[in-house]
C-alpha positions as CSV (number, residue, x, y, z in Angstrom):
1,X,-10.4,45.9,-63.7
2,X,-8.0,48.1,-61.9
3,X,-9.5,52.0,-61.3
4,X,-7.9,54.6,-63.4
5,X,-7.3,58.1,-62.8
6,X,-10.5,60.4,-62.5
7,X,-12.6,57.7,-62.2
8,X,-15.4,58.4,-59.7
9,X,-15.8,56.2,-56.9
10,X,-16.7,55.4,-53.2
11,X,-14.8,54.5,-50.5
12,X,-14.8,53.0,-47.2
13,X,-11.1,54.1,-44.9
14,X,-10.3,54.3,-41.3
15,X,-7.2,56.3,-40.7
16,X,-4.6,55.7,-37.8
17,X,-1.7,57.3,-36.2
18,X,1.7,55.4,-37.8
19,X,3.2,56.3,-34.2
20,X,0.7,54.9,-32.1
21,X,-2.3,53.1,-34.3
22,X,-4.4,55.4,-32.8
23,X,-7.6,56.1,-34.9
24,X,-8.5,59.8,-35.8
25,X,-11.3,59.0,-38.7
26,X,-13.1,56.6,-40.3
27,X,-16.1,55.8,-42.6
28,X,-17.2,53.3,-40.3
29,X,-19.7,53.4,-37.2
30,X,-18.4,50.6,-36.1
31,X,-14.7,51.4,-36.2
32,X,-16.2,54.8,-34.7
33,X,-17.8,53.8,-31.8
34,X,-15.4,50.8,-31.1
35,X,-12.1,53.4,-31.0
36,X,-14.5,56.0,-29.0
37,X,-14.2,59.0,-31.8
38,X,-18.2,58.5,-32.8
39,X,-19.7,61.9,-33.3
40,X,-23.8,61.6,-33.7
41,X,-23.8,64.5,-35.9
42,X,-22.0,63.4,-38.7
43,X,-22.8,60.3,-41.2
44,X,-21.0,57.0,-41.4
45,X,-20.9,56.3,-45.1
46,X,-18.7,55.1,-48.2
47,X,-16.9,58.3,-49.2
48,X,-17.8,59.7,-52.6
49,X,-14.5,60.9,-54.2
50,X,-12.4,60.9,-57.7
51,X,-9.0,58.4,-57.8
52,X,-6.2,60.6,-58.0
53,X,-7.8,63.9,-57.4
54,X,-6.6,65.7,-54.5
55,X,-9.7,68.0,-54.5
56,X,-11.1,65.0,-52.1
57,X,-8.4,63.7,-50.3
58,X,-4.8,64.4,-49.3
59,X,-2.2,63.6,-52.0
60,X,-1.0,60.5,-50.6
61,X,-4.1,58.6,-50.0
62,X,-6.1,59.9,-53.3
63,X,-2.7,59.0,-55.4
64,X,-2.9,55.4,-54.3
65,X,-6.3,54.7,-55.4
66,X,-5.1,54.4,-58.9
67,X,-5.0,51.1,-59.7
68,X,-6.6,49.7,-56.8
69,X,-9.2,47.1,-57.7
70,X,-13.0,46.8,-56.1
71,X,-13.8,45.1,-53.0
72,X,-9.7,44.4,-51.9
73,X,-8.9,46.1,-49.0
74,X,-5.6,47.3,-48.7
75,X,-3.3,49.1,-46.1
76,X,-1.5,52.2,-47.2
77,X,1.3,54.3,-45.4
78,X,1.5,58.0,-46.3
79,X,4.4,60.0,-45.4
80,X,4.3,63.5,-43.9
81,X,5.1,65.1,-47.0
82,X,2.0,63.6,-48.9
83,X,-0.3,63.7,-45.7
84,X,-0.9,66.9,-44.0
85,X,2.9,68.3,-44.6
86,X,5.1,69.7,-41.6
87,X,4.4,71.8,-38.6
88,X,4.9,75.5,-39.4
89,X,6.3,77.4,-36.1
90,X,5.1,81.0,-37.8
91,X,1.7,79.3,-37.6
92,X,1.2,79.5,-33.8
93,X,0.6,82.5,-31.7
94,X,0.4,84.4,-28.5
95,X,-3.6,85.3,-28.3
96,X,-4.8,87.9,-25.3
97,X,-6.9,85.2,-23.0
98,X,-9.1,87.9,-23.0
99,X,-9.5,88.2,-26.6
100,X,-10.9,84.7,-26.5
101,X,-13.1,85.5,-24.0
102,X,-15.0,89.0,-25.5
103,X,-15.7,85.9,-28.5
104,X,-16.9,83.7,-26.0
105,X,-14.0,81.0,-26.4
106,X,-13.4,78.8,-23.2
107,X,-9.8,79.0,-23.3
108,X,-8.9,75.7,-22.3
109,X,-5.8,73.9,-23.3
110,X,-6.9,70.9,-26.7
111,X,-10.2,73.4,-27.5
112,X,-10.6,73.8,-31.3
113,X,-10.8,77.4,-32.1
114,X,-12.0,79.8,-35.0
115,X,-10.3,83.4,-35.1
116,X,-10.1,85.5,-37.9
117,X,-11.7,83.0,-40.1
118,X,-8.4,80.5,-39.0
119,X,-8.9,77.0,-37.0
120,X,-6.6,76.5,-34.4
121,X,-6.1,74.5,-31.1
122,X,-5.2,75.6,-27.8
123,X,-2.0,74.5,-26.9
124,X,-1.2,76.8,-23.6
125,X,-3.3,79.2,-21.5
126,X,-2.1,81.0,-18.6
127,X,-1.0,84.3,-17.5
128,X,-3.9,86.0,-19.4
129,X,-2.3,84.8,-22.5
130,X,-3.0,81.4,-24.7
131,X,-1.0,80.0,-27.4
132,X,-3.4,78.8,-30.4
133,X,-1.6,76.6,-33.2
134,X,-2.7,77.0,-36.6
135,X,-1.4,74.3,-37.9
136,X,-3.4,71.2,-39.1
137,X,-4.0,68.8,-36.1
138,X,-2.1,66.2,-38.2
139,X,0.0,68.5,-39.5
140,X,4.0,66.5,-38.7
141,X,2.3,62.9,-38.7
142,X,2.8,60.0,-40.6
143,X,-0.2,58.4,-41.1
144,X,-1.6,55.0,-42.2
145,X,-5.2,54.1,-44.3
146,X,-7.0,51.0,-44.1
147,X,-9.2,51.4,-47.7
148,X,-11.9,49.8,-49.7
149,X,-13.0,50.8,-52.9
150,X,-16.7,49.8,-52.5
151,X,-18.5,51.3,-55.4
152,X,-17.3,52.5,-59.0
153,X,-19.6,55.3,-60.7
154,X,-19.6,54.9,-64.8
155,X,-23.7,56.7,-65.2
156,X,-23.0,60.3,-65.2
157,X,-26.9,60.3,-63.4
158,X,-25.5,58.5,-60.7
159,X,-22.7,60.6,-60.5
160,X,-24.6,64.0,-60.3
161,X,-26.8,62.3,-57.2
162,X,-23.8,61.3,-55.3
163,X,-22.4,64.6,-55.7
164,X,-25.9,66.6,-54.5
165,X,-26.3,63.8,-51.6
166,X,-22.5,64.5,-50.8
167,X,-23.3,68.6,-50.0
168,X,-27.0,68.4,-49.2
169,X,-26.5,65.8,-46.1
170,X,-29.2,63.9,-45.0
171,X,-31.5,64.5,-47.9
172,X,-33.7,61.6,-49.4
173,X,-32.4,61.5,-53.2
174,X,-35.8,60.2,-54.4
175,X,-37.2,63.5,-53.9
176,X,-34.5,65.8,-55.9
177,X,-35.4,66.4,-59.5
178,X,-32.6,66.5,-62.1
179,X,-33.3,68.7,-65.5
180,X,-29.8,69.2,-67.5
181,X,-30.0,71.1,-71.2
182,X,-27.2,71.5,-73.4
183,X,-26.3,75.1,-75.0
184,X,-25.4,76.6,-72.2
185,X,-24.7,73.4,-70.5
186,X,-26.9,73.8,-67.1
187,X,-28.6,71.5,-64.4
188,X,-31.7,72.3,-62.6
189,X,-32.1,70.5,-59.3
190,X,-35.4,70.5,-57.5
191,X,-35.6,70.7,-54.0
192,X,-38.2,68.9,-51.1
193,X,-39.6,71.7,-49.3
194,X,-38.3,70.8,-46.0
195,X,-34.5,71.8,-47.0
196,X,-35.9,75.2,-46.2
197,X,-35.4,74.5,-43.0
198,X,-31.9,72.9,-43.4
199,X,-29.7,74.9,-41.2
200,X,-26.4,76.1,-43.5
201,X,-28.4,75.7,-46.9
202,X,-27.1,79.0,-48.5
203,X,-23.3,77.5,-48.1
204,X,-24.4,74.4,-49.2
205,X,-26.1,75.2,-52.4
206,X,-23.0,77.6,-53.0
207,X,-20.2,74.9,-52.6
208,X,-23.0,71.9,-54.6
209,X,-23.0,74.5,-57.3
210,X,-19.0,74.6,-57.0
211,X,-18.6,71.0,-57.6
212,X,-20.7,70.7,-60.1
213,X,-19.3,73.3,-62.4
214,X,-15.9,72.0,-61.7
215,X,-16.1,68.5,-61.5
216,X,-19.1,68.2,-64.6
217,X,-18.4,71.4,-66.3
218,X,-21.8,72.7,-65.4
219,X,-21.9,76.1,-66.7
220,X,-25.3,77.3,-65.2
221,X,-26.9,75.6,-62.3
222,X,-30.1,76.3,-60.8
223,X,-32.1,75.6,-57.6
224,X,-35.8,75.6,-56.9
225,X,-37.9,74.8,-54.1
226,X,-40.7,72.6,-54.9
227,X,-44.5,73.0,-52.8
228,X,-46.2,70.7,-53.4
229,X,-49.7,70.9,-52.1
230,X,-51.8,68.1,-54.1
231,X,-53.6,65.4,-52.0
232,X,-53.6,62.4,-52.9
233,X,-57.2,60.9,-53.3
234,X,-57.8,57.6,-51.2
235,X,-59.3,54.8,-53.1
236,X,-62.9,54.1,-52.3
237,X,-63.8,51.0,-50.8
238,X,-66.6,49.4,-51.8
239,X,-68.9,48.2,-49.6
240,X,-69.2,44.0,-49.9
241,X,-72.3,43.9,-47.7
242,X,-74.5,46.1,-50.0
243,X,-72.8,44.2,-53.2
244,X,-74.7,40.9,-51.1
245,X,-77.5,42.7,-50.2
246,X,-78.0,44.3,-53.8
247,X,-77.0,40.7,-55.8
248,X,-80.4,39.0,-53.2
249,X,-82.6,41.3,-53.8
250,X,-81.9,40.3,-57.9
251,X,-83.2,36.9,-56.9
């Protein structure tokens, strides 16, 4: 049965250059490590995301999930329009090299940069000056999507998991507890201790709480931190030596 708009599922993509094939992402370790882009700090899973929402993807690729069916790859070309739109000349500027320096920015020429709460990339440095685009690194390209749909959600349990596993990387779902209550319509979501130490867990609670509100209509959600400190008792052994020795004596 063909996926229909809205319908939450996961994904599997690897994503080339239409120009030259040349792979800039993909949900794949393989693909990853076989084109040389794998980063260890990131996770190489099915993409959780909603067909024909662009929330999650660019407008091309999350427009062309409609209709797709499960487990059939297929190869989609998205236009620059749809991808990542055209390069913007008012987006890149003449920074002081000096500037970068004081923020301790090696100004060197393809260095991804973060000024003024913008990401740029270094496109010229010289002359105690450096040119930093703004613009999206894909910005101007026409790009191409190898996609599988691996995975439809329909259980709005499963749904809720995927999203909390989506923000709270690297955490063991078996572990979370889900409460949800009606009038207001909130969520509770109990935490594993060890997220305390979760470097960037303020920002990821806040942006979890985002989706859910928007994508369930969550009105109230809540985290707690759970300690839990009970041991639990080993089973005693008996011992079958005494049970022989006692069960003679009887004789």
């Amino acid at each position: 049965m063909p996926i229909l708009e809205n319908d939450w599922i996961k994904i599997n993509y690897t994503g080339r250059l239409k120009e030259n094939s040349k792979v800039f992402d993909t949900t794949l370790e393989a693909v990853a490590r076989k084109e040389h882009i794998f980063d260890e700090k990131r996770g190489y899973s099915p993409l959780l995301c909603r067909a024909g929402d662009e929330k999650f993807l660019i407008p091309g690729l999350a427009r062309q999930l409609v209709g797709m069916d499960l487990d059939k790859p297929q190869t989609f070309e998205i236009p620059v329009k749809d991808a990542y739109g055209d390069r913007d000349a008012s987006k890149i500027e003449m920074v002081p090299t000096k500037r970068l320096r004081k923020a301790n920015i090696d100004p060197r020429v393809g260095n991804r940069v973060q000024l003024a709460g913008r990401s740029g990339t270094i496109i010229f440095a010289g002359g105690g000056r450096t040119r930093v685009d703004y613009n999206h690194p894909l910005a101007g390209k026409k790009l191409v999507f190898d996609v599988t749909i691996v995975e439809q959600l329909a259980e709005v349990e499963d749904i809720q998991k995927e999203i909390i596993s989506r923000r709270l990387t690297g955490v063991n779902l078996e572990e979370v507890a889900i409460e949800t209550s009606e009038d207001p319509k909130s969520i509770t979501i109990s935490l594993p201790n060890y997220l305390i130490f979760m470097e960037g867990l303020a920002i990821a609670k806040y942006t979890l709480g985002t989706d859910l509100h928007e994508f369930l209509d969550f009105e109230v959600v809540k985290f707690q931190d759970v300690f839990d400190y009970q041991k639990k008792e080993e089973p005693i052994e008996e011992d079958s030596s005494l049970e022989e020795e006692a069960s003679s004596e009887e004789e």
